[in-house]
C-alpha positions as CSV (number, residue, x, y, z in Angstrom):
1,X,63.0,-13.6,-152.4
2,X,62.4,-15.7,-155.7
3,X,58.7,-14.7,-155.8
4,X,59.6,-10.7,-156.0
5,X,62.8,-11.5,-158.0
6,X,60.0,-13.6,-160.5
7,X,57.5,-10.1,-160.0
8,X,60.4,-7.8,-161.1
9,X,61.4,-9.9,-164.2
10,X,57.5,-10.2,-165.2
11,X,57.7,-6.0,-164.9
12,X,61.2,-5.4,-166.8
13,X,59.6,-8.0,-169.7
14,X,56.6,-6.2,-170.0
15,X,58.5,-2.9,-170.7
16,X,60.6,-4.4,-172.9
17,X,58.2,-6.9,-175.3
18,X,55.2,-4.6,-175.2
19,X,54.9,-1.5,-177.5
20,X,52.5,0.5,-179.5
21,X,51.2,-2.2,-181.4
22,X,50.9,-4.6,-178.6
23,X,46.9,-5.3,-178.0
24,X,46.3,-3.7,-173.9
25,X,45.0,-3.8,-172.0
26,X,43.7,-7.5,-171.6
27,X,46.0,-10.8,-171.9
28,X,49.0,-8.4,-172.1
29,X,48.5,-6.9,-169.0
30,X,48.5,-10.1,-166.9
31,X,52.3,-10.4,-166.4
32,X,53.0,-6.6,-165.4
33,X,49.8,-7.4,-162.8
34,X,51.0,-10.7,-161.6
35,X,54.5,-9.4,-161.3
36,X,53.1,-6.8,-158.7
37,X,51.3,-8.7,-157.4
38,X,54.7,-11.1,-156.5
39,X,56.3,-7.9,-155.9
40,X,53.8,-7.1,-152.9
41,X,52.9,-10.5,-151.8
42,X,56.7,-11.3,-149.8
43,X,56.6,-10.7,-146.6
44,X,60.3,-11.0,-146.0
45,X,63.0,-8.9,-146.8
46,X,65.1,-9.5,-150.2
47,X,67.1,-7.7,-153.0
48,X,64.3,-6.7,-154.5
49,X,62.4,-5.6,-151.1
50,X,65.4,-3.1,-150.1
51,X,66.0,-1.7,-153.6
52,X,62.2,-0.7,-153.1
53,X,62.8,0.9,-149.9
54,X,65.7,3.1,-151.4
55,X,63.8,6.7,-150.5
56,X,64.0,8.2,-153.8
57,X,62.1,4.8,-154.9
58,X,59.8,5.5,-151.7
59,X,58.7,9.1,-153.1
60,X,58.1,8.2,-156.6
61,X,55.6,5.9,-155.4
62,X,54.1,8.8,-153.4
63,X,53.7,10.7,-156.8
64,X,53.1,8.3,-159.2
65,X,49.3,9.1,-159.4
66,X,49.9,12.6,-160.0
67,X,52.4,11.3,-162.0
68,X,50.4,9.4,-163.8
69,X,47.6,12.2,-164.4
70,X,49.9,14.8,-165.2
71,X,53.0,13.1,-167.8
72,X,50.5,12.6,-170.4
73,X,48.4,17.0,-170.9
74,X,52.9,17.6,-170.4
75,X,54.1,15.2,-173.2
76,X,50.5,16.0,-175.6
77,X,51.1,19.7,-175.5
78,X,54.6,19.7,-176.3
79,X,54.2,17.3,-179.0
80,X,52.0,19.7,-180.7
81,X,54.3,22.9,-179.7
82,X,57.2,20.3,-181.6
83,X,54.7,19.7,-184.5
84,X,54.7,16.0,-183.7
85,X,58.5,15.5,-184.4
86,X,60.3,12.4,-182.5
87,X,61.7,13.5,-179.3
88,X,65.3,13.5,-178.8
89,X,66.9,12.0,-175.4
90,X,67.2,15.7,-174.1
91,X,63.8,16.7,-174.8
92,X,62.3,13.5,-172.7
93,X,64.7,14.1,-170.5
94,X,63.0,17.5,-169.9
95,X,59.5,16.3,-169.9
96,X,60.2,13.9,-167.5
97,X,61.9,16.1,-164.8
98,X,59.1,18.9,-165.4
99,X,56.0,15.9,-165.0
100,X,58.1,14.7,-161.7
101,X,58.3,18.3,-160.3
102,X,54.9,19.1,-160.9
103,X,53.4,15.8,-159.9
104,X,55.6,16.4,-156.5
105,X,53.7,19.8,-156.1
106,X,50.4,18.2,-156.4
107,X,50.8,15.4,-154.3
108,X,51.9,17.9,-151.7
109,X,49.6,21.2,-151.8
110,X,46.7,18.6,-153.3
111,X,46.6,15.0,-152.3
112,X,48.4,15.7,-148.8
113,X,45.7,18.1,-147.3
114,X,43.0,15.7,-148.3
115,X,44.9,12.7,-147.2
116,X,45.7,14.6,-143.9
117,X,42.2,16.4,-143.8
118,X,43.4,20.0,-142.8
119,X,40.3,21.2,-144.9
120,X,38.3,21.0,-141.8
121,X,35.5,18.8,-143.3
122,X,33.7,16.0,-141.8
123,X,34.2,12.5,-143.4
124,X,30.8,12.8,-144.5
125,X,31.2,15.7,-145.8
126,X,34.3,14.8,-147.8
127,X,32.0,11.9,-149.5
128,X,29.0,14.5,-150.2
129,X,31.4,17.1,-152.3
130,X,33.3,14.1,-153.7
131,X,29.9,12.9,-155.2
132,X,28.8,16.0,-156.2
133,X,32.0,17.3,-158.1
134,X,31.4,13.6,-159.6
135,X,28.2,14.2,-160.7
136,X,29.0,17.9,-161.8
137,X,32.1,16.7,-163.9
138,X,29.9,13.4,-165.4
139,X,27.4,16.2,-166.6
140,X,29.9,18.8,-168.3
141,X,31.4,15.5,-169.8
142,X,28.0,14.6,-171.3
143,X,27.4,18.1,-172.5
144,X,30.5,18.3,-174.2
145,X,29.6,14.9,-175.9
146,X,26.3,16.3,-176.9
147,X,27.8,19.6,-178.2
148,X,30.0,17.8,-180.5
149,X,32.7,19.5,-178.4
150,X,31.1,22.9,-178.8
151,X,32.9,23.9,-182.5
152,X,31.6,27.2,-182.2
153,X,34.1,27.8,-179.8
154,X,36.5,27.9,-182.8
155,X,37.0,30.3,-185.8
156,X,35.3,29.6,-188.6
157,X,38.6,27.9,-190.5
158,X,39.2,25.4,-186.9
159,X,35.9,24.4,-187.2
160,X,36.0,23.2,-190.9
161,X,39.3,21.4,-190.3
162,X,37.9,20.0,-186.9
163,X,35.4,17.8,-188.7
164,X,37.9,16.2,-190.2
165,X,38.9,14.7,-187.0
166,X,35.6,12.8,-186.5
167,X,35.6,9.4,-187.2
168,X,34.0,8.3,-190.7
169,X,31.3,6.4,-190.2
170,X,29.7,2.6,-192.2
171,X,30.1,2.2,-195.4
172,X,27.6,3.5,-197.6
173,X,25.8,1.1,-200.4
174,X,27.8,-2.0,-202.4
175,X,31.0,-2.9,-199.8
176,X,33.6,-2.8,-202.1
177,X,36.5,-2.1,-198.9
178,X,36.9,-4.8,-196.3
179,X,37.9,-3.6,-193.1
180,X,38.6,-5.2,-189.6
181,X,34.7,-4.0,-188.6
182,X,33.3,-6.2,-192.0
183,X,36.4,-8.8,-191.6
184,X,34.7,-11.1,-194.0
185,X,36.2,-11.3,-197.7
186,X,32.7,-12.8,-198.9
187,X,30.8,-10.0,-198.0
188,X,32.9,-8.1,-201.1
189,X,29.9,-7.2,-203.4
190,X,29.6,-8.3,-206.8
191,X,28.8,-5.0,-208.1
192,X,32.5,-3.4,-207.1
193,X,34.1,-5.7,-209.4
194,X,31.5,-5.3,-212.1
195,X,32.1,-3.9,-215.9
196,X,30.3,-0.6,-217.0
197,X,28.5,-1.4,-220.0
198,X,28.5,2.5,-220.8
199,X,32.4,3.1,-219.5
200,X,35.8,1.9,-219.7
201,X,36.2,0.0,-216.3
202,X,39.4,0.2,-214.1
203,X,39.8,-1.7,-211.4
204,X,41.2,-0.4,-208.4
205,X,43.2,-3.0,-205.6
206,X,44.9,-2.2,-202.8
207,X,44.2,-1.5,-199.1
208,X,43.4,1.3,-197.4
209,X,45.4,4.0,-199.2
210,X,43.8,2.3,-202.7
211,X,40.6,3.6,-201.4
212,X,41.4,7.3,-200.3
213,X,42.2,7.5,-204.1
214,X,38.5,6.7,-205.7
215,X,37.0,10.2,-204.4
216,X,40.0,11.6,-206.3
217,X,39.3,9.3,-209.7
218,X,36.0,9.8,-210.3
219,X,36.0,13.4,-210.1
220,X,38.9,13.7,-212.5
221,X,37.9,11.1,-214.4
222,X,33.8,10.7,-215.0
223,X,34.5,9.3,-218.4
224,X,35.4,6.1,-216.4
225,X,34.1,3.8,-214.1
226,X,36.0,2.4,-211.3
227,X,35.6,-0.5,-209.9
228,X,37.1,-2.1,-206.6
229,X,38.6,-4.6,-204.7
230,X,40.5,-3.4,-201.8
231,X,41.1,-4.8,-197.6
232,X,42.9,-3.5,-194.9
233,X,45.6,-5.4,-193.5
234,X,48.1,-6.3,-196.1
235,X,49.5,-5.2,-199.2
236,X,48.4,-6.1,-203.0
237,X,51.2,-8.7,-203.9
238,X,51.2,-12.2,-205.3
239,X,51.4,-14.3,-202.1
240,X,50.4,-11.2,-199.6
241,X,50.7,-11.7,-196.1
242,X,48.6,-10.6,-193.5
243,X,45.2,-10.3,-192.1
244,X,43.0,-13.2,-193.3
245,X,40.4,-11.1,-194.6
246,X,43.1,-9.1,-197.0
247,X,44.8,-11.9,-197.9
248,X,41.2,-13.9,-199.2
249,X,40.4,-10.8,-201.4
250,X,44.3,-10.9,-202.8
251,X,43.3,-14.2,-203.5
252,X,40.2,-13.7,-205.2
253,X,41.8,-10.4,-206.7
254,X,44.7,-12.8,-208.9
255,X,43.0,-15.7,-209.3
256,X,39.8,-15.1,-210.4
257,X,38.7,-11.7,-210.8
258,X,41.0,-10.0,-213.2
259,X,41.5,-13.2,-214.9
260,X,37.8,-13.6,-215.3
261,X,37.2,-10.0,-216.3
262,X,38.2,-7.6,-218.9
263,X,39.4,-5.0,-217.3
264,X,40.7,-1.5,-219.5
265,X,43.3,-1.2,-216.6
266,X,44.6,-1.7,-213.4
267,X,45.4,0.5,-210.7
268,X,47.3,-0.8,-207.4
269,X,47.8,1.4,-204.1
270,X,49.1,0.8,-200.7
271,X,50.5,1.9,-198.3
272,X,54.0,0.8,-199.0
273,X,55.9,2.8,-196.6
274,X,55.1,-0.3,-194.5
275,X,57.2,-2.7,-196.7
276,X,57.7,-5.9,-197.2
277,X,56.2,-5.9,-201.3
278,X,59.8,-5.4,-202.7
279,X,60.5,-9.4,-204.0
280,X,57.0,-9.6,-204.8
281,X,55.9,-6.3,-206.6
282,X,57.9,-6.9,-210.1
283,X,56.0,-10.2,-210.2
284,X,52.8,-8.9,-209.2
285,X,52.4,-6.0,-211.7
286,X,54.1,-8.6,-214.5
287,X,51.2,-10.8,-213.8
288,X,48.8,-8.4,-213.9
289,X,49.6,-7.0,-217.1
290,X,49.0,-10.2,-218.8
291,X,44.9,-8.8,-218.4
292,X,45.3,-5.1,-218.8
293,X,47.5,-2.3,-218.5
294,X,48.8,-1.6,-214.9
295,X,49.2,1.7,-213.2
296,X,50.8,1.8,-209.5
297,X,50.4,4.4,-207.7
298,X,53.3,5.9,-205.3
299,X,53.6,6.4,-201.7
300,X,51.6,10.1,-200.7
301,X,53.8,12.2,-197.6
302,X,53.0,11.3,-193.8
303,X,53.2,13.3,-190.7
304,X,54.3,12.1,-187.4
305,X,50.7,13.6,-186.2
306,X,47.4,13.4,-187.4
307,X,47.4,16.6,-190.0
308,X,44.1,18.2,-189.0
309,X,45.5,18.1,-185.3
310,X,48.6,20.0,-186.5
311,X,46.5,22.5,-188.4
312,X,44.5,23.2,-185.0
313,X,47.2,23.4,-183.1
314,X,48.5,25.7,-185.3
315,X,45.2,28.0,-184.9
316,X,45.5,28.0,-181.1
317,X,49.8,27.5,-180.4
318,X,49.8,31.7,-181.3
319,X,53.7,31.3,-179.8
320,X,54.8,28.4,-182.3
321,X,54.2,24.8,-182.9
322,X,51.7,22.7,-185.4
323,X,54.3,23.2,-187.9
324,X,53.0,20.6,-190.9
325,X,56.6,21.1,-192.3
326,X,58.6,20.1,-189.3
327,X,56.2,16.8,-189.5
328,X,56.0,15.5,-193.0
329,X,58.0,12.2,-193.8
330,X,58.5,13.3,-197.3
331,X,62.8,11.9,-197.2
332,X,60.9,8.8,-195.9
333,X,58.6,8.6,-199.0
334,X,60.6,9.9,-201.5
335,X,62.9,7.4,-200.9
336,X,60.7,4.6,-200.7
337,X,58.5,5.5,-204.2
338,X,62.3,5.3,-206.1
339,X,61.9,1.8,-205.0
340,X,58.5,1.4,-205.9
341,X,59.3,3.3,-209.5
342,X,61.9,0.9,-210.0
343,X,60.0,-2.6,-209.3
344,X,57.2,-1.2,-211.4
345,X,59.6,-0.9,-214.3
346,X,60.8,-4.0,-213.8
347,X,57.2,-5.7,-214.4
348,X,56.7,-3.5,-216.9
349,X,53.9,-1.2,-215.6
350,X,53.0,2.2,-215.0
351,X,53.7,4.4,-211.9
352,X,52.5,7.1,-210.7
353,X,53.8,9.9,-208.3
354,X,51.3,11.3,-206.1
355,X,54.0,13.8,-204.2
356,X,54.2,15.3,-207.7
357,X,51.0,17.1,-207.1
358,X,51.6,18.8,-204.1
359,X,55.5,18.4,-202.9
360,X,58.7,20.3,-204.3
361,X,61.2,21.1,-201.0
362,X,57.9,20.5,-198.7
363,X,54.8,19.5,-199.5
364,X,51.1,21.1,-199.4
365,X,49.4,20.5,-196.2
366,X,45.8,21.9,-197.4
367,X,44.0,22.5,-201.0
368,X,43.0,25.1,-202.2
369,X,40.4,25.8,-200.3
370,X,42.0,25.1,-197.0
371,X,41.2,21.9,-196.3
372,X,43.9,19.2,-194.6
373,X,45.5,17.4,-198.0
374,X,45.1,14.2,-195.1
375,X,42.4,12.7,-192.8
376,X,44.6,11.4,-190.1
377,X,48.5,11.2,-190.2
378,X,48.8,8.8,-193.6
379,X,45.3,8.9,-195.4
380,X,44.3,11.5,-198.0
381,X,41.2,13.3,-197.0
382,X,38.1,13.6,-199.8
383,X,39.3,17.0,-200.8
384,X,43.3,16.6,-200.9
385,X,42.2,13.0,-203.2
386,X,40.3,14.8,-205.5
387,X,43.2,17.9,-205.2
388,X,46.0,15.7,-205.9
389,X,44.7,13.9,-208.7
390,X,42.6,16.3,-210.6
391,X,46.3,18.5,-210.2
392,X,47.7,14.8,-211.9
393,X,45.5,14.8,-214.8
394,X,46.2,18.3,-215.5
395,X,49.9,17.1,-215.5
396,X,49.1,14.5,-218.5
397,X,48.2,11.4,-216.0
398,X,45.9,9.3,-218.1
399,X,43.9,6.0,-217.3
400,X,43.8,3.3,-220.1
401,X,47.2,2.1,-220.4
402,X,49.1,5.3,-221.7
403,X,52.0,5.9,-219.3
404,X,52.4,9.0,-219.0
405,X,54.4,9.5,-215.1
406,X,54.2,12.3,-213.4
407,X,57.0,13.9,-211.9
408,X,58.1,17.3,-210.4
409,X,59.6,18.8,-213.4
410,X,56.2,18.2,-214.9
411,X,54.0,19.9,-212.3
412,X,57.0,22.6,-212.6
413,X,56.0,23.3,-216.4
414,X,52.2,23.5,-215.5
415,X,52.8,26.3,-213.0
């Protein structure tokens, strides 16, 4: 009894301690296993044994592979029908009585015929159209793969915004951005944070939302060169916490490479929606304008999906759904660049307000030319970067210690 009372505790802990961010599987998933496995091992009856044995316990262990395979196409699809939008009690509620009905219906007109061979087929038999259904799926798997999942299946706008969904690939030439692949602060090349003898030089520090902004500022601004210094994994603060690999560069960033260079300015981005910058920022862009001016640049709008997903799902959801509206965070941000506006003040630097650009009651989901504004959910694709700032400068933005902050009423006047 204290072996499957032990099992159950390891089970309710792992629901409870582990969540999206939690590394699984691997080390994480050794309690919920070892707790089965206590919960199985018992051969004598307990609490725990006759709570098991309750029938409607029984039959959910029946379905829980169909379960299992159907929850997750149930919850997907509705997410994009609901544009990505948190889920509200009654709405899981729903899905979860819809995945339980439907995983009962397979179990019984599916897995039970099988399991009970009423197909009339030999067990050999069984094995030879189990392996070939195997070997015909593994081969329409692979040809999907090497079809690049066949975009000419898609109108010719789906198939533009589809390639934003593919995952970018190495860095190309100096290594100025130091990711979790690179995770090594030395290998930041000399050359990022290297004056132009022939241009103004700004430096630009931050993580990864500092570095969605460089397409953006050099094609507004070719009359200046920008350099960079920029990790993922914490934010650009005096004292940052984090990944070691961020927090080296932060290092390097305030102790020796803006105080060892002239600089014509400064320009600090992050992904700030993520907090914990709010005792340090004042100091941080105080310190920094001891060298050169500072600019900080605001918070951009974030979807609860991935924006390209939403605009596909748009494209194919004829009946609703992929609504980008219904999934920007842009309270969420709005509220938390005030914060950042005012701690830049206090420092005495410069910010900047990228929803400006492209927000008033909602906020722009593609450019011009139709391309996602963002890569993913949070990040600023190449187009909506050079979109959203070239749209700044035509506000009055300007780089070399002029503040000149752009806000809503601004963008109104240009329009």
């Amino acid at each position: 009894m204290a072996m499957s009372l032990v099992g159950a505790g390891l089970i309710v802990a792992s629901i409870a301690l582990l969540d999206r961010n939690s590394a699984f599987p691997g080390l994480n998933a050794l309690p919920a296993v070892a707790g089965a496995a206590f919960l199985v091992w018992p051969r004598a009856g307990g609490v725990v044994q006759r709570l098991l044995s309750l029938p409607p316990v029984v039959f959910t262990g029946k379905i829980s592979y169909s379960l299992y395979l159907w929850h997750w196409p149930i919850v997907v699809l509705y997410g994009y029908f609901t544009s990505g939008s948190s889920l509200s009690i009654s709405e899981r509620l729903v899905l979860l009585v819809a995945s339980c009905a439907i995983a009962a219906l397979s179990w019984r007109f599916v897995e039970q015929p099988f399991r009970q061979r009423t197909v009339g087929l030999s067990p050999r038999r069984v094995v030879a159209w189990g392996v070939g259904a195997a070997v015909v799926t593994s081969a329409l798997a692979m040809a999907v793969v090497a079809g690049q999942g066949f975009y000419s299946r898609l109108d010719a706008e789906a198939q533009v915004i589809a390639q934003f969904l593919e995952t970018p690939g190495p860095q190309r030439g100096p290594v100025c951005f130091i990711t979790s692949d690179i995770n090594d602060a030395n290998a930041l090349d000399p050359a990022c944070i290297a004056r132009d003898a022939t241009k103004p030089t700004v430096l630009v520090v931050g993580d990864s939302h500092s570095n969605h902004l460089l397409a953006g500022l050099r094609a507004a601004f070719p009359e200046l060169h920008f350099g960079q210094a920029a990790a993922s994994g914490c934010l650009p603060v005096l004292e940052a916490k984090g990944e070691r690999r961020c927090t080296e560069v932060m290092a390097r960033v305030f102790g020796e490479i803006v105080p060892q260079t002239k600089f014509d300015a400064i320009i600090v981005s992050a992904r700030w929606v993520r907090g914990g910058w709010q005792e340090m920022l004042p100091d941080t862009v105080s310190y920094l304008a001891k060298f050169a001016p500072i600019i900080v640049v605001g918070q951009n709008v974030e979807y609860a999906s991935d924006l390209p997903s939403l605009l596909l799902a748009r494209s194919f959801l004829r009946w609703g759904g992929g609504d980008p509206d219904k999934s920007a965070k842009i309270d969420v941000a709005r509220s938390i660049n005030a914060t950042v506006a005012q701690a830049v003040a206090e420092g005495g630097g410069q910010f900047v307000d990228l929803l400006a650009a492209y927000c008033t009651t909602s906020c722009r989901p593609t450019t011009d030319e139709g391309l996602p504004m963002l890569s993913d959910y949070n990040h600023m694709s190449g187009p909506g970067s050079r979109f959203i700032i070239a749209r700044l400068r035509k506000m009055g933005l300007t780089i070399a210690g002029i503040p000149d902050v752009a806000t809503p009423e601004r963008l109104a006047s240009q329009d």
